[in-house]
LOPAVO-592479 format. One record per residue (C-alpha): residue number from 1; residue in one letter; z, x, y. Coordinates in pm, 1 decimal. Layout:
% residues N
  vofi  kolmi        pz        px        py
   NUM      A         Z         X         Y
...
This chain:
% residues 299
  vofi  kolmi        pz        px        py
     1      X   -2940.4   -1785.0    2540.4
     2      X   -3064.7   -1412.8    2586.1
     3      X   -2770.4   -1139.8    2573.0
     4      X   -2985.8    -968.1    2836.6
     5      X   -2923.5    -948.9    3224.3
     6      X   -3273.3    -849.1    3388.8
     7      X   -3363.1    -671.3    3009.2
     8      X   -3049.6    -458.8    2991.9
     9      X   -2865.1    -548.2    2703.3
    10      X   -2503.9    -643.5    2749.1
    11      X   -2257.6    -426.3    2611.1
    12      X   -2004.5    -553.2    2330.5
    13      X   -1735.6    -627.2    2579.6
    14      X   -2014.3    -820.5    2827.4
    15      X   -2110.9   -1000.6    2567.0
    16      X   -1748.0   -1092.3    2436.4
    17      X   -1674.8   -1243.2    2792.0
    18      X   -1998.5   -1413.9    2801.6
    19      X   -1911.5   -1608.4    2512.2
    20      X   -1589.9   -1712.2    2593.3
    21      X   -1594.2   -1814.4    2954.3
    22      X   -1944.5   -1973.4    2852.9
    23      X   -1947.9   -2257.9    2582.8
    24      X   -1646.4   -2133.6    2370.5
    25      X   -1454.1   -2212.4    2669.8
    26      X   -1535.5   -2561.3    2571.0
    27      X   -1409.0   -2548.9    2228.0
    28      X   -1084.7   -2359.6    2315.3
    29      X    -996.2   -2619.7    2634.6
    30      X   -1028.5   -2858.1    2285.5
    31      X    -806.3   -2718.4    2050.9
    32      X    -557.4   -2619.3    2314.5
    33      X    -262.9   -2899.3    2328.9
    34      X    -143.6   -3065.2    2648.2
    35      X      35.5   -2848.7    2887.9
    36      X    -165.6   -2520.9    2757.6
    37      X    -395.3   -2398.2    3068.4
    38      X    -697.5   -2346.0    2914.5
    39      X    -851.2   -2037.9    3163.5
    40      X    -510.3   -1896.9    3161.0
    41      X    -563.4   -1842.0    2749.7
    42      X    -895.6   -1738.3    2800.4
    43      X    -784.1   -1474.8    3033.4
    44      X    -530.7   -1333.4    2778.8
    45      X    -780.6   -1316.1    2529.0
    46      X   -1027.1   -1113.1    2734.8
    47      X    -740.3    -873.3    2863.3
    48      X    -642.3    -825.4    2498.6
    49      X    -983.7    -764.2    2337.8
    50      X    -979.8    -508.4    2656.5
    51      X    -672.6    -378.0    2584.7
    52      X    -793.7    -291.8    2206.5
    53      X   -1169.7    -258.0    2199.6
    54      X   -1164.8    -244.8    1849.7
    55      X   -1154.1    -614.6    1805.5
    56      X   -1498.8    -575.0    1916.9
    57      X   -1575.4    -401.3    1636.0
    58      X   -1453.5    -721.0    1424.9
    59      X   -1738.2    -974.5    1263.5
    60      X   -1731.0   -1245.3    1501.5
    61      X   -1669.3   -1503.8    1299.6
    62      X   -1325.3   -1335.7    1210.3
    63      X   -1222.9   -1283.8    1624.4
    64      X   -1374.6   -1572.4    1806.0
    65      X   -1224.9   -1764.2    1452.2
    66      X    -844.4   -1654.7    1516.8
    67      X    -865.6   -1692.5    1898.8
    68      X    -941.9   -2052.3    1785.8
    69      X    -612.3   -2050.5    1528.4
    70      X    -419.8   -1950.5    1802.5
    71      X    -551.6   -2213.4    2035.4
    72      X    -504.4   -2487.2    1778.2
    73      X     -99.8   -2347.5    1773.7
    74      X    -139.0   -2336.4    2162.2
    75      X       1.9   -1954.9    2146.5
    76      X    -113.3   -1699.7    2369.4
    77      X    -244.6   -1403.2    2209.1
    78      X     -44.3   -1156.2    2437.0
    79      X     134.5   -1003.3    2169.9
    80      X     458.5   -1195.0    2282.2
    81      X     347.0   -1556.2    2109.0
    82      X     100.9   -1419.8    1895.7
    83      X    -103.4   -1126.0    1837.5
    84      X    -481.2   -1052.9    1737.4
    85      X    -535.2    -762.2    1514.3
    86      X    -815.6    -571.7    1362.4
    87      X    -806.6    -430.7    1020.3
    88      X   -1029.2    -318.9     714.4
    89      X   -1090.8    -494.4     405.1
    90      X   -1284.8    -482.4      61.6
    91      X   -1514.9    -780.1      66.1
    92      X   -1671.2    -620.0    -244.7
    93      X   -1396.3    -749.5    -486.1
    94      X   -1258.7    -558.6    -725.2
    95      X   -1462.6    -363.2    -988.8
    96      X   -1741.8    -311.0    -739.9
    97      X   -1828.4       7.0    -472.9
    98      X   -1607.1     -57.7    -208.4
    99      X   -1783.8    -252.4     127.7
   100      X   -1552.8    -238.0     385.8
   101      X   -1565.7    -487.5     684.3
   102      X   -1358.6    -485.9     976.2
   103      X   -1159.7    -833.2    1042.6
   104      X    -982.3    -991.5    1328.5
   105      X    -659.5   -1090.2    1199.5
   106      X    -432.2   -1346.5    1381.3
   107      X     -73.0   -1360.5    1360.8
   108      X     195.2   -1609.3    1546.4
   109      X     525.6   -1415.7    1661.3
   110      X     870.0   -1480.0    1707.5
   111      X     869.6   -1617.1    2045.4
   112      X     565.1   -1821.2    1956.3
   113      X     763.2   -1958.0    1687.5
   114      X    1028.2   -2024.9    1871.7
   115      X     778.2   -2164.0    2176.8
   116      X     674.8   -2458.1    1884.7
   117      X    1015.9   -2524.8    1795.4
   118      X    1117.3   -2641.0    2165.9
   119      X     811.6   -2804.2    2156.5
   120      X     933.1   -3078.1    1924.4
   121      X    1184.9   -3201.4    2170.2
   122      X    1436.4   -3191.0    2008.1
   123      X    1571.9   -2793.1    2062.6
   124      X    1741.1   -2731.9    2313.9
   125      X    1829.9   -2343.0    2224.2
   126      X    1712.5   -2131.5    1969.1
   127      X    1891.8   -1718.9    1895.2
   128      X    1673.1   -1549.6    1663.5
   129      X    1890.3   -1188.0    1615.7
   130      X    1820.6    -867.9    1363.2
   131      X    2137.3    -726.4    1266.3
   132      X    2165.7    -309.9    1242.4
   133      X    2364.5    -111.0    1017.2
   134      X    2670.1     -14.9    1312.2
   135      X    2669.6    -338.4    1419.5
   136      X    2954.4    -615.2    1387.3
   137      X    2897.2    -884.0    1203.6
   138      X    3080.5   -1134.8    1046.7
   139      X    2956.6   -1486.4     870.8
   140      X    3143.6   -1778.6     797.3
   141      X    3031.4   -2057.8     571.8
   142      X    3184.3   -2400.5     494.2
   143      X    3354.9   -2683.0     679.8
   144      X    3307.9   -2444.2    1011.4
   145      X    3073.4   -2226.4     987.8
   146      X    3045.4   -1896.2    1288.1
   147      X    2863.9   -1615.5    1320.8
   148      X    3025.8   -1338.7    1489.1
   149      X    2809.1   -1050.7    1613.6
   150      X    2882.3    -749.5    1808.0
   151      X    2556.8    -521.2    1878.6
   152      X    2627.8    -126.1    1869.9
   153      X    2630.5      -1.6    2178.1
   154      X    2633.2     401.8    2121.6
   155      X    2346.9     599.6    2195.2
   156      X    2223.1     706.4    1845.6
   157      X    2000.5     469.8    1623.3
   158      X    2206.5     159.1    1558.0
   159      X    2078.4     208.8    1147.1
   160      X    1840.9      -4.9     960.4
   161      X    1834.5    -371.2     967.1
   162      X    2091.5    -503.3     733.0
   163      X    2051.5    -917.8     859.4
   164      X    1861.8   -1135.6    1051.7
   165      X    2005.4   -1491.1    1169.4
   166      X    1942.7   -1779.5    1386.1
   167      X    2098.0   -2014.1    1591.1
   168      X    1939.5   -2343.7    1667.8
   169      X    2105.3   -2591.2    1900.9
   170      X    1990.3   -2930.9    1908.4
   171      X    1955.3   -3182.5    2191.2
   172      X    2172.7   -3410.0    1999.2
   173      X    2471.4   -3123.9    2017.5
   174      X    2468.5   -3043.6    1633.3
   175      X    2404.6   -2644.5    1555.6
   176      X    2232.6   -2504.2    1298.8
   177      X    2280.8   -2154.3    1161.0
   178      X    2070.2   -1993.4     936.6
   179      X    2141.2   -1615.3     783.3
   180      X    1937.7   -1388.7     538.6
   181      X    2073.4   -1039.7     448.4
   182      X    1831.1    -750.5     369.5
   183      X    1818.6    -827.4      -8.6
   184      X    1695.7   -1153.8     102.7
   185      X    1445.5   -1025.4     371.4
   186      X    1346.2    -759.0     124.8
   187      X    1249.4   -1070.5    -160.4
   188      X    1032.9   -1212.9     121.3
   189      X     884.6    -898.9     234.0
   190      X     862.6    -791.2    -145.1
   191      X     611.6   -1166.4    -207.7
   192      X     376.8   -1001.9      53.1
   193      X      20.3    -815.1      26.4
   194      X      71.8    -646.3     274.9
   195      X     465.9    -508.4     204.5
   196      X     406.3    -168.8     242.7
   197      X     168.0    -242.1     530.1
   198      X     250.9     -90.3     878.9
   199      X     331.3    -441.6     971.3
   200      X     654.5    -435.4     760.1
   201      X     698.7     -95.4     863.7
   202      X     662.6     -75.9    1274.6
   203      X     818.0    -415.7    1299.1
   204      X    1073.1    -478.3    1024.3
   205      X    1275.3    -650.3    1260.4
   206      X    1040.3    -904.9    1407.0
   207      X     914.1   -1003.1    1034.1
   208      X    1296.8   -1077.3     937.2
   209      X    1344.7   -1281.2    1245.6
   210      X    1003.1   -1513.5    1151.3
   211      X    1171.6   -1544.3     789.1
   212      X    1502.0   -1689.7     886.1
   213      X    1318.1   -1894.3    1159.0
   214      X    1096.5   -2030.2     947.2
   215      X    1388.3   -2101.3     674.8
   216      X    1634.3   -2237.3     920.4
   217      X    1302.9   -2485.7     994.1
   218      X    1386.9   -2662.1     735.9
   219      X    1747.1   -2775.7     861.1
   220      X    1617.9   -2939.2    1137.1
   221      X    1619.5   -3358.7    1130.9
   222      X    1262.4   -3338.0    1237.4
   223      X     911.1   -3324.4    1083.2
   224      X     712.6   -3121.9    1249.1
   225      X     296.2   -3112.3    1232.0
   226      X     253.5   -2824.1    1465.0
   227      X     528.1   -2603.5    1298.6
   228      X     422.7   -2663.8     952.9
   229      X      90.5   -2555.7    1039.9
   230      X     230.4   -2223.8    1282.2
   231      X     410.5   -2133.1     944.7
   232      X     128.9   -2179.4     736.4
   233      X    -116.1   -1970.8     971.5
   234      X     210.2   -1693.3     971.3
   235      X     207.4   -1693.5     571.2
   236      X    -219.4   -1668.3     590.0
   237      X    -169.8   -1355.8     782.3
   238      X     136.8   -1212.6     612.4
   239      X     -39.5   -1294.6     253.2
   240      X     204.9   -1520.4     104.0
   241      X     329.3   -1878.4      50.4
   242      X     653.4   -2057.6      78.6
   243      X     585.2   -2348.9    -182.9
   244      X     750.8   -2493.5    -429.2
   245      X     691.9   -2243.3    -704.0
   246      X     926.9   -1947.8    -729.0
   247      X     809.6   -1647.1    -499.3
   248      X     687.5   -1391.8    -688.0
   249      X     480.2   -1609.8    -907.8
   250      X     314.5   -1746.2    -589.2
   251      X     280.9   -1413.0    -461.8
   252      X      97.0   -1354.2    -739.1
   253      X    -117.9   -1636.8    -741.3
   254      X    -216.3   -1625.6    -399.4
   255      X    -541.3   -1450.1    -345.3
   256      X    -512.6   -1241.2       1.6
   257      X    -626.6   -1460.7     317.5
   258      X    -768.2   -1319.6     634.8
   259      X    -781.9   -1509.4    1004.4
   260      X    -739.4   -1878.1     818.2
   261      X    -924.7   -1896.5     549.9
   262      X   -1304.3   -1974.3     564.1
   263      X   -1280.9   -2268.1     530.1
   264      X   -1013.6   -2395.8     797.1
   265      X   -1270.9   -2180.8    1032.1
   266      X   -1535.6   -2357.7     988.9
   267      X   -1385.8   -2672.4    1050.5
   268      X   -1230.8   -2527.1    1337.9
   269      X   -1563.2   -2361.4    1477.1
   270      X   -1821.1   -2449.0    1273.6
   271      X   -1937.0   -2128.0    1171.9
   272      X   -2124.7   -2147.4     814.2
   273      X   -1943.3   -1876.7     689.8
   274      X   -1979.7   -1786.5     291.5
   275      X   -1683.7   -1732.1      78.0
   276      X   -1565.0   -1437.6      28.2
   277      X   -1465.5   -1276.1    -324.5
   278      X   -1120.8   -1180.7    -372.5
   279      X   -1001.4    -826.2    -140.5
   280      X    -808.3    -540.0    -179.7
   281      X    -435.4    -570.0      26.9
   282      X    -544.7    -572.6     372.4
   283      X    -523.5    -224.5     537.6
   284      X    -409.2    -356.3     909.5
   285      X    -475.7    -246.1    1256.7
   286      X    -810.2    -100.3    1158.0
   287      X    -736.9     173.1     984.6
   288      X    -942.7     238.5     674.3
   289      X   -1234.9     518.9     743.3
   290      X   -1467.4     370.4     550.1
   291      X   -1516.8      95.8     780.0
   292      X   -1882.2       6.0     819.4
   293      X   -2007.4    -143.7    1153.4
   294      X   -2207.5    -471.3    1082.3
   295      X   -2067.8    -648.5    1359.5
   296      X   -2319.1    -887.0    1552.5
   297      X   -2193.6    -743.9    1898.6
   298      X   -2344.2    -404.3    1832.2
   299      X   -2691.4    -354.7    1836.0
C-alpha cells in the first residue's frame, strides 16, 4: 500500500497513524488480553508518539515492536502503566567507529505492575511507598510484623529516598509486606546498564518501588504467567536479570537488551530483524548527538 495521498507523501506522523489504525490494529486487538479495549490502546499510542515526536525518529521495528510488548502485558503506554521511550545506541559493538541508531524502548511502570498483580485475582490491595530521609518509619519483623510510616509534611525537600516497601493484601485476608532499604535498592540499581542513566536519576523513586514489587512477587501463593513475563520485559529494559545466579555476576553476563530482544519481536510481529552485536549502555530518552537518522518513516 502506497504512503501517498493523491502523490503527496505522508509525513512521519501520517504515516505512524496509518499503520496503526490500519492492519497493526489487527495484531494489537490480538495480543491485547480480555477486558483491554483495543482502539482505546491504539489511541494512547498515537497521543504518545504525538506527545514525543521523537519516537518517530525510532527504527520501526524497535516502536511498532514495544507497542506490541506492551500490548502482550495489556499496559497502556500513557506513562502511568508503561512508558515508550526513545534513546541512542552503538549497534557497531565495541572496537568499531561508533553507528548510532535511535531505539524505541519500552518499559512497564509501577501502576502497570501493580495493574497485573490485581489481575491474578487474587489481590485485593496493593501499597507500593518510597520512604524519604525526614520521614517516619519504623519496621517490624517476626511473629507480627508492621510497618509504621509517617510522610514529612514540611515544606522543604523531604531528603533522598532511604526505603521503598509494599503492602499486598490478599483476597484470602493474609498480608504480605515486603521492605528494601537504600543499600538494597542501591545493589539492584548497582546490577543495571543503565545505573547512572537518567532513568535512575529523574525517577529513583519509581525504580525502588518496581524492585520491592517485583521482590514481594515472590511471596504471593500464586504463579503468575503474565507477571513473570511484565518482570522480565521490566529487567529487558532496565538491563538486568533476577535469576538464580548472584547479581553482579549476572549483571555482568547479561549483554544489554533493547525493546525485547530480537528475537521475542519477531515472534511477536514478525519482523525479520538481524541480530544485533553487543551495545554500548544505552544512552536513554534520545540523547546521544551522534544519532544518525535511518529510520524508514523519513524519506
Amino acid at each position: 500500500m502506497s504512503d501517498q495521498t493523491q502523490g503527496k507523501a505522508l509525513s512521519p506522523a501520517e504515516k505512524f497513524k496509518k499503520h496503526i489504525t490500519g492492519g497493526q490494529r489487527e495484531q494489537i486487538a490480538a495480543q491485547l488480553p480480555k477486558g483491554v479495549d483495543a482502539d482505546r490502546f491504539v489511541r494512547t499510542a498515537l497521543t504518545v508518539v504525538q506527545m514525543n515526536p521523537d519516537l518517530l525518529s525510532c527504527t520501526p521495528t524497535s516502536l511498532f515492536g514495544s507497542i506490541m510488548l506492551a500490548a502482550k502485558d495489556g499496559l497502556l503506554p500513557d506513562g502511568k502503566e508503561a512508558v515508550i521511550q526513545p534513546y541512542s545506541v552503538n549497534v557497531a559493538g565495541r572496537g568499531n567507529p561508533p553507528v548510532w541508531e535511535k531505539q524505541a524502548q519500552y518499559m512497564p511502570m509501577v501502576k502497570g505492575l501493580m495493574q497485573i498483580m490485581y489481575r491474578t485475582g487474587e489481590v485485593a490491595m496493593v501499597d507500593g511507598v518510597a520512604v524519604y530521609e525526614k520521614d517516619v518509619f519504623e519496621y517490624e519483623r517476626g511473629d507480627m510484623p508492621r510497618i509504621v510510616h509517617k510522610p514529612y509534611m514540611g515544606s522543604e525537600e523531604p531528603g533522598k529516598v532511604i526505603a521503598a516497601y509494599v503492602v499486598i493484601k490478599l483476597k484470602n485476608g493474609e498480608v504480605k509486606r515486603e521492605v528494601m532499604f537504600r543499600r538494597d535498592i542501591e545493589s539492584v540499581r548497582n546490577a543495571s546498564k543503565a545505573k547512572d542513566g537518567p532513568g535512575w536519576k529523574n525517577w529513583y523513586d519509581q525504580f525502588a518501588i518496581k524492585a520491592v514489587i517485583k521482590r514481594a512477587f515472590k511471596q504471593l501463593p500464586t504463579d503468575s504467567e503474565d507477571f513473570d513475563r511484565v518482570i522480565q520485559h521490566d529487567n529487558d529494559a532496565m538491563g538486568f536479570d533476577f535469576s538464580d545466579k548472584p547479581q553482579a555476576l549476572a549483571a555482568a553476563q547479561q549483554p544489554a537488551r533493547i525493546a525485547g530482544q530480537p528475537s521475542r519481536l519477531r515472534s511477536i510481529i514478525g519482523a525479520n530483524t538481524q541480530q544485533q552485536a553487543p551495545t554500548e549502555d544505552p544512552v536513554y530518552f534520545g540523547d546521544d548527538p551522534h544519532y544518525q537518522n535511518e529510520s524508514d518513516y523519513h524519506q
